[in-house]
C-alpha positions as CSV (number, residue, x, y, z in Angstrom):
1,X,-24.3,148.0,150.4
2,X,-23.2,145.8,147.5
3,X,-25.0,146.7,144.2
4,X,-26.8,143.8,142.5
5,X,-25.2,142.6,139.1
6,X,-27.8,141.8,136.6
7,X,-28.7,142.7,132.9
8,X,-26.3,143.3,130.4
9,X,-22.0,143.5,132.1
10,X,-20.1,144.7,129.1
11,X,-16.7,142.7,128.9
12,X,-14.5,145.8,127.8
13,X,-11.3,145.7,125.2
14,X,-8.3,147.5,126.8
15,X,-7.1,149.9,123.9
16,X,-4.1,150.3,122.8
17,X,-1.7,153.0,121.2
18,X,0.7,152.2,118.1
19,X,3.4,151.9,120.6
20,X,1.2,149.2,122.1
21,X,0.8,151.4,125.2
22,X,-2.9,151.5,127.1
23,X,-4.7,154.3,125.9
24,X,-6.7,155.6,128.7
25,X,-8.7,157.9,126.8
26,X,-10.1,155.1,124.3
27,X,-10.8,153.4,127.5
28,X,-12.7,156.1,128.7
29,X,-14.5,156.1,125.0
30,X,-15.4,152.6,125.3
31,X,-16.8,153.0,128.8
32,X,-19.0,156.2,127.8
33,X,-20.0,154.1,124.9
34,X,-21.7,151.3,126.8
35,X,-23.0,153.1,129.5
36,X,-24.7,155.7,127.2
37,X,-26.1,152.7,125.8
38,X,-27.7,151.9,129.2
39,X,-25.5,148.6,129.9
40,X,-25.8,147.7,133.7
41,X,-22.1,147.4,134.1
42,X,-18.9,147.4,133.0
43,X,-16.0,144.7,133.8
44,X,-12.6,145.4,132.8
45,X,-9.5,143.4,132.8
46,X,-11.2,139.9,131.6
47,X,-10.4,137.7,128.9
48,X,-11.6,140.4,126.2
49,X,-9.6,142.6,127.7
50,X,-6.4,140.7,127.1
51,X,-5.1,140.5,130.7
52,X,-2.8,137.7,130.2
53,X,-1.1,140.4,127.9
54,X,-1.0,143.1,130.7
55,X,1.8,143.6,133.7
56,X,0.4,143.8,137.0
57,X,1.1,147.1,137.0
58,X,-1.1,147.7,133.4
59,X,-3.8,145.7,135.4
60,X,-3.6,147.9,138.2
61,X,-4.1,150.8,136.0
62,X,-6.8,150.1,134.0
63,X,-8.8,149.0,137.3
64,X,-8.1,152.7,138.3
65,X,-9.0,154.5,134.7
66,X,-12.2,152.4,134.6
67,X,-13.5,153.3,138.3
68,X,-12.7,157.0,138.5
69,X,-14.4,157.5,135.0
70,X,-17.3,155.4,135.6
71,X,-17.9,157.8,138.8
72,X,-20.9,155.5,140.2
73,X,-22.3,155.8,136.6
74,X,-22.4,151.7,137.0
75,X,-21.2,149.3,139.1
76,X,-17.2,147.8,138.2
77,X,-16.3,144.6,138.1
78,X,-12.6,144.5,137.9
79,X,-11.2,140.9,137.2
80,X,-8.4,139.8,139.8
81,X,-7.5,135.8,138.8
82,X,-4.3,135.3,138.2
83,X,-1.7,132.3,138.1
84,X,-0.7,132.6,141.7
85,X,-3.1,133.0,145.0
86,X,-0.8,135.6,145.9
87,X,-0.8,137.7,142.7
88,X,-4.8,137.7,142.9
89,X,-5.0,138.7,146.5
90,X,-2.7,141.9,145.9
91,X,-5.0,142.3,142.9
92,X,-8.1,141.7,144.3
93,X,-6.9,144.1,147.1
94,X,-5.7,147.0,144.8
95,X,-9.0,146.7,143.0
96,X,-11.2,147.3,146.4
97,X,-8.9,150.4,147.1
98,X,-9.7,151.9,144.0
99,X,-13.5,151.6,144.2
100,X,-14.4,148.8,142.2
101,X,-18.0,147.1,143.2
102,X,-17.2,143.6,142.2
103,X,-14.6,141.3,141.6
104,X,-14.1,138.5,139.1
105,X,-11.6,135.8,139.9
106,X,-10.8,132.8,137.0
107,X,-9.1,129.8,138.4
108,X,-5.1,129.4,137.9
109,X,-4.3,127.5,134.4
110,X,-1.6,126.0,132.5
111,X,-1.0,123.4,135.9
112,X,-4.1,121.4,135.9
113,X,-5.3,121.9,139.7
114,X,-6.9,120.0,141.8
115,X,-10.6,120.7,143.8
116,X,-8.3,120.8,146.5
117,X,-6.0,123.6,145.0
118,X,-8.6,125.6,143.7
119,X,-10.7,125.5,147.0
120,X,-7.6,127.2,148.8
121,X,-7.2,130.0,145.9
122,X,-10.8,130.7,145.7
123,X,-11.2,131.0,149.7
124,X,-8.0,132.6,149.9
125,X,-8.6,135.1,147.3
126,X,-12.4,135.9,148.6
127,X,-11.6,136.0,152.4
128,X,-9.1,138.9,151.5
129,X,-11.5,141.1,150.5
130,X,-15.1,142.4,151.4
131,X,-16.3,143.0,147.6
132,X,-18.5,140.2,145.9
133,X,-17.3,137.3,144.1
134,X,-17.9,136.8,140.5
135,X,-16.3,133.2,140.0
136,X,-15.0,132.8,136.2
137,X,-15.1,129.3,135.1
138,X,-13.7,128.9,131.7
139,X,-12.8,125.1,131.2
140,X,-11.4,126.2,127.6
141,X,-9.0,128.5,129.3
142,X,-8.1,126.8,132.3
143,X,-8.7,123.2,131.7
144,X,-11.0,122.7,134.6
145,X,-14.3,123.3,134.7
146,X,-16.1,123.7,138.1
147,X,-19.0,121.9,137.6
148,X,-22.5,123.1,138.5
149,X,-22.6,121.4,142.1
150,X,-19.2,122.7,142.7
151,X,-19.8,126.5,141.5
152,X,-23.3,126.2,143.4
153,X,-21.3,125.1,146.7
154,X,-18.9,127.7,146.5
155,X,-21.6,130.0,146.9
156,X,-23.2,127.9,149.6
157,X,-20.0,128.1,151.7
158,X,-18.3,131.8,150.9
159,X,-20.4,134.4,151.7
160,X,-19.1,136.8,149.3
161,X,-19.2,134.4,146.5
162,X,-22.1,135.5,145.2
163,X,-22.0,135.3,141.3
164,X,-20.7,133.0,138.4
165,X,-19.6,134.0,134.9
166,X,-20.1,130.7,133.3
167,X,-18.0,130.5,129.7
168,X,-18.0,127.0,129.5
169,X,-20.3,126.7,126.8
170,X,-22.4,124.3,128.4
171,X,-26.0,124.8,128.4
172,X,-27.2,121.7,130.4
173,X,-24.6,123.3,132.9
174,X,-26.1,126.7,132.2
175,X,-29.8,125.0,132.9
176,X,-28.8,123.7,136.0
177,X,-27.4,126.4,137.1
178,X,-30.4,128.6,136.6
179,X,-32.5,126.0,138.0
180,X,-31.2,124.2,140.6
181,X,-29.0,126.2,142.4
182,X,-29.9,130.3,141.7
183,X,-30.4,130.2,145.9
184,X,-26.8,129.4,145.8
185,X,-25.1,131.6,143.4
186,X,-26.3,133.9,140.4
187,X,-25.6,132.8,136.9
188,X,-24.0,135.7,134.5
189,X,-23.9,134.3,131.0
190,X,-20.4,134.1,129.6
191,X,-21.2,133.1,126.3
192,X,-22.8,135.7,124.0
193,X,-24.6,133.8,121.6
194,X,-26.4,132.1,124.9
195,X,-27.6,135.5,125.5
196,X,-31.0,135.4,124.7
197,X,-31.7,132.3,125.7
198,X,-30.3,132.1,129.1
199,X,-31.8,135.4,129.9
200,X,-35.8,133.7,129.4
201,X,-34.2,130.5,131.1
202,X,-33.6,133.1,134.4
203,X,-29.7,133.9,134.2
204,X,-29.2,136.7,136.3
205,X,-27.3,138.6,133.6
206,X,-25.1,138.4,130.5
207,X,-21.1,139.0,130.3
208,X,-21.0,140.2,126.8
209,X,-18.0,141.9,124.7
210,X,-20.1,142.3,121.6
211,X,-21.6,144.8,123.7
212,X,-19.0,147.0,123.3
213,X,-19.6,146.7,119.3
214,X,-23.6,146.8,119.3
215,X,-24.6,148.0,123.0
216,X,-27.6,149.5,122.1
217,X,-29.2,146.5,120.5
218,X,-28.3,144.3,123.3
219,X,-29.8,146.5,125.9
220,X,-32.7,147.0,123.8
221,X,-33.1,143.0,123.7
222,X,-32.5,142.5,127.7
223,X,-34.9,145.3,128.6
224,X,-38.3,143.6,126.6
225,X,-37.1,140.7,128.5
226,X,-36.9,142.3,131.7
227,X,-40.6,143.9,130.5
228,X,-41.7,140.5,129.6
229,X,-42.0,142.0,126.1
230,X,-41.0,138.6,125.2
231,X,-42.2,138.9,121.2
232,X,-40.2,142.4,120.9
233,X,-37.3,140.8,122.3
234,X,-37.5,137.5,119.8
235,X,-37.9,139.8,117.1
236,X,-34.7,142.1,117.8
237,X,-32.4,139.1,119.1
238,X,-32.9,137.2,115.6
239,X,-31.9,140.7,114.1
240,X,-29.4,140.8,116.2
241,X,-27.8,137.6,116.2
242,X,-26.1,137.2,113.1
243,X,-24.1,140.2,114.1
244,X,-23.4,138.5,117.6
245,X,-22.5,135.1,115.4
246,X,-19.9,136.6,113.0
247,X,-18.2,138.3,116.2
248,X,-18.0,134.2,118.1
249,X,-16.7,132.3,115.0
250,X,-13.9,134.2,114.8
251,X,-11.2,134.8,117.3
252,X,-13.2,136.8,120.1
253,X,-11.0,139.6,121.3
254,X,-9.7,140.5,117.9
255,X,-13.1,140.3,116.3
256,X,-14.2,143.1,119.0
257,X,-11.4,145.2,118.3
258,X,-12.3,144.8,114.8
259,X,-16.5,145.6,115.6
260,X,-15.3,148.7,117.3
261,X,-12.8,150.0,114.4
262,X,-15.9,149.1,111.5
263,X,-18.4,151.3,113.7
264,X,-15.9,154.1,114.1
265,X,-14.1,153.8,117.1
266,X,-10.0,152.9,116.3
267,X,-8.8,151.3,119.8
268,X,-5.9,149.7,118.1
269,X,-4.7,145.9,117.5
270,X,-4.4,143.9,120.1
271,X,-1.4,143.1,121.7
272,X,1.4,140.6,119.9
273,X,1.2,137.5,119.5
274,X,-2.4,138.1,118.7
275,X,-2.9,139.5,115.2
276,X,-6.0,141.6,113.5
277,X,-8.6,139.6,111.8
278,X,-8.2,138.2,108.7
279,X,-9.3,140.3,106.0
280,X,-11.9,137.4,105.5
281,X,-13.0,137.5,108.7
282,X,-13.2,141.1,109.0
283,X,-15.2,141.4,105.8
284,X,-17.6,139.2,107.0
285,X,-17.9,140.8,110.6
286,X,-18.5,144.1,107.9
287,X,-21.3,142.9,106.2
288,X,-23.0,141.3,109.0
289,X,-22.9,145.0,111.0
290,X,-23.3,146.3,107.8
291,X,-27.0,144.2,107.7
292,X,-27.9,145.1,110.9
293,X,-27.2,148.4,110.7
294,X,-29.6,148.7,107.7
295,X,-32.3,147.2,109.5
């Protein structure tokens, strides 16, 4: 039986050594990090874990680190979208072999596709498998975005598309998500500052890498909203949330690797072209975990 996605999904980094190798035993830090937190999943291999950096092969084996260490801890979400149907479906196909519980699958970018195109890849991709569908829709990275509608009827028509991460930053999409079409397919939240408020809207869950930097807080947050706790949650999201702010006006994936490195895990830079933060940018990152932190 598939296991439900919901609550917090921790986007996770993939670390790397100075020789800008993976290092699997970050990795496995970083996953014993948020789970001892009490996140409700993991997903590796997405966005904030620099995939469009990896080989297939690195893809492959980080799929394979994450599942064996998690041990059924969790459920794994293992993102499979790549720029070819072909690619995904020996990816999505790896990823079921290894034990993952989920997959994610972002549409094809660079060649703007049409509905046509990406209804072949997305029924292609999901009739290869057995595993829920997470669909990725991420307009900023692909240069299409889905549409509410057209996300809700891809869950109307696929059986195993069952979820949506939705980064499209978009809350009247977000809202009518949530509200018109949550028999159709399940909203994860793919934009961490939306968090909170997606999450009292009725979002199934939240896709967030700043988990990795402050998972406790954010579980602590989603659980008095799961309670209904709803003034204990207020109070610890606006706590929280200039921590969560500092880590979304900077570049995203760097400014995790960054969080990580100022609360004393080192998982390394990530991977050229992409550069550290700015000194700036760290600092401020610093003093707003800094504030938190002295809370």
């Amino acid at each position: 039986m598939a296991k439900e996605l919901r609550g917090v999904l921790t986007a996770l980094p993939t670390p790397f050594t100075p020789d800008d190798e993976i290092d699997p035993g970050l990795l496995r830090k970083v996953v014993d990090r948020n789970i001892d937190a009490g996140v409700d999943a993991v997903v590796v291999g997405g966005g904030t874990g620099e995939y469009t950096s990896l080989t297939t092969a690195e893809r492959r084996h980080i799929f394979e680190i994450v599942v064996e260490h998690t041990a059924g801890r969790v459920p794994v979400v293992a993102h499979t979208g790549s720029l070819t149907t072909r690619e995904a479906v020996e990816l999505s196909r790896a990823a079921e072999a290894t034990g993952a519980d989920a997959l994610m699958l972002i549409t094809p970018y660079y060649e703007p596709l049409t509905e046509l195109e990406i209804n072949r890849y997305v029924e292609t991709v999901a009739g290869s498998v057995e595993l829920p569908i997470m669909l990725y829709n991420n307009p900023g990275v692909t240069g299409v975005n889905l549409g509410a509608e057209g996300i809700a009827r891809f869950g109307r028509e696929i059986d195993n598309v069952q979820y949506v991460k939705d980064s499209s930053h978009d809350w009247e999409q977000a809202l009518r998500l949530i509200h018109h079409h949550s028999g159709d397919i399940k909203l994860i939240m793919g934009w961490d500052s939306f968090s909170f408020s997606a999450l009292t809207e009725g979002a199934a869950g939240v896709m967030a890498g700043a988990a990795n930097v402050v998972p406790n807080e954010i579980v602590s947050v989603v659980r008095a909203i799961r309670n209904g706790e709803m003034d204990r949650a207020r109070t610890e999201w606006l706590r929280l949330y200039p921590a969560i702010d500092a880590m979304m006006a900077v570049p995203f994936t760097q400014a995790v690797k960054a969080g990580l490195r100022l609360q004393g895990i080192p998982i390394g830079s990530p991977r050229a072209p992409l550069a550290d933060l700015a000194p700036e940018a760290e600092a401020n990152l610093k003093a707003a975990l800094d504030a938190l932190n002295a809370n």
